[in-house]
C-alpha positions in Angstrom: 120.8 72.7 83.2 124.1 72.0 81.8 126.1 75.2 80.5 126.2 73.8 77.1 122.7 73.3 76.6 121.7 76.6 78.2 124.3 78.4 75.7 122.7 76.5 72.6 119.3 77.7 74.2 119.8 81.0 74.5 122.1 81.5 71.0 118.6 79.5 69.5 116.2 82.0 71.1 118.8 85.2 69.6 118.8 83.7 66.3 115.1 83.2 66.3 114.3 86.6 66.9 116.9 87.9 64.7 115.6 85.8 61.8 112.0 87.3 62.8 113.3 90.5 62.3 115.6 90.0 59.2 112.4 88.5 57.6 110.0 91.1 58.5 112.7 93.7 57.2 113.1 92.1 53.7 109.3 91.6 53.1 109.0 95.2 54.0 111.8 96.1 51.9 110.5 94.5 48.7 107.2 95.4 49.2 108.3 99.0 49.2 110.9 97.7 46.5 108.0 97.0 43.6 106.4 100.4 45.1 109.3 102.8 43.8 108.3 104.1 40.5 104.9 105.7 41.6 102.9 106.3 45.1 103.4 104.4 47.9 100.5 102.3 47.6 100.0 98.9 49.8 97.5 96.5 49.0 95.4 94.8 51.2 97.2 91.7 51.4 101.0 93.3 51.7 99.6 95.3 54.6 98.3 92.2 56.0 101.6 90.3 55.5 103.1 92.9 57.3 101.1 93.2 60.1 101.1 89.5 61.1 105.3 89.8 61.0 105.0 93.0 63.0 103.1 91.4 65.8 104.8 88.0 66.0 107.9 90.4 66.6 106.0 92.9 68.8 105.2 89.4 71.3 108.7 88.8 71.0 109.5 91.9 72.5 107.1 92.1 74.8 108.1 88.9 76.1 111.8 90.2 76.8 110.1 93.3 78.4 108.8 90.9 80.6 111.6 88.6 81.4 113.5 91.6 82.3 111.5 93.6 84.7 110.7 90.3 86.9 114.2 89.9 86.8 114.9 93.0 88.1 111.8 93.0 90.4 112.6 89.9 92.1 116.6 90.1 92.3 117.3 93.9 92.2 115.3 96.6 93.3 115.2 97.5 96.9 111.9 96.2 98.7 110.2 98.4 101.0 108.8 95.3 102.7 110.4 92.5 105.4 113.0 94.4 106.8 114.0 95.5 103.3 115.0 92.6 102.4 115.7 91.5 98.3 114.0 88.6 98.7 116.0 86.6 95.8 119.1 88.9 95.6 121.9 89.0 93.0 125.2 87.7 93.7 126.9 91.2 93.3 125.3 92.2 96.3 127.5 90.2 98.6 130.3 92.5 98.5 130.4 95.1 100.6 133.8 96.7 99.6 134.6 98.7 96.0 133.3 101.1 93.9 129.6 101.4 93.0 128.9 100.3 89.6 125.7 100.8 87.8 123.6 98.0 86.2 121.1 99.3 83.5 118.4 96.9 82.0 116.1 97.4 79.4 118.2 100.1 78.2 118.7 102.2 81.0 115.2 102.3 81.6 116.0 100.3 85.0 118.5 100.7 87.3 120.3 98.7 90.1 123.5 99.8 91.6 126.0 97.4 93.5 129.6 97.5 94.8 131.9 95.8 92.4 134.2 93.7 94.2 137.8 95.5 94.9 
């Protein structure tokens, strides 16, 4: 895949779930918006509206939890199995020389250490 088509993918795949959450955030807001001058009150359908935008987001996220940990799984961790091998490794593991840099994904929530090049 050319660079310039995988850039205009994965700028399109941002902005999608950026506009998810941007509309999910101003339906919320002027649901709570027509709310302010008494009890919080939803009605069946604004809690409904709501919920489908939640979990159209909540997929997308899940989705990215996913795409991460294989990523990690496959290219990062160390394997315990065939000699322990990475059997797809990332190209920072090459050098063997340099400090030891930590990688986080998903936040920190998983980590991979490799030897940044001197």
């Amino acid at each position: 895949m050319p660079w310039k088509r995988m850039l205009a993918y994965i700028t399109g795949s941002v902005n999608e779930d950026l506009l998810r959450r941007i509309e999910y955030l101003l339906e919320e807001n002027r649901v709570l918006r027509n709310q302010l001058d008494r009890r919080l009150l939803l009605t069946d359908h604004e809690r409904r509206t709501l919920a489908e935008k939640a979990v159209a987001l909540g997929k997308l996220m899940a989705d990215t939890v996913i795409r991460e940990y294989l990523a990690h799984y496959h290219a990062e961790r160390n394997h315990q199995g065939l000699e322990n091998v990475i059997p797809f490794p990332d190209g920072r593991l090459v050098e063997r020389d340099g400090a030891v840099v930590k990688a986080e994904r998903l936040g920190g929530l998983l980590n991979f250490y490799y030897r940044h090049a001197a």
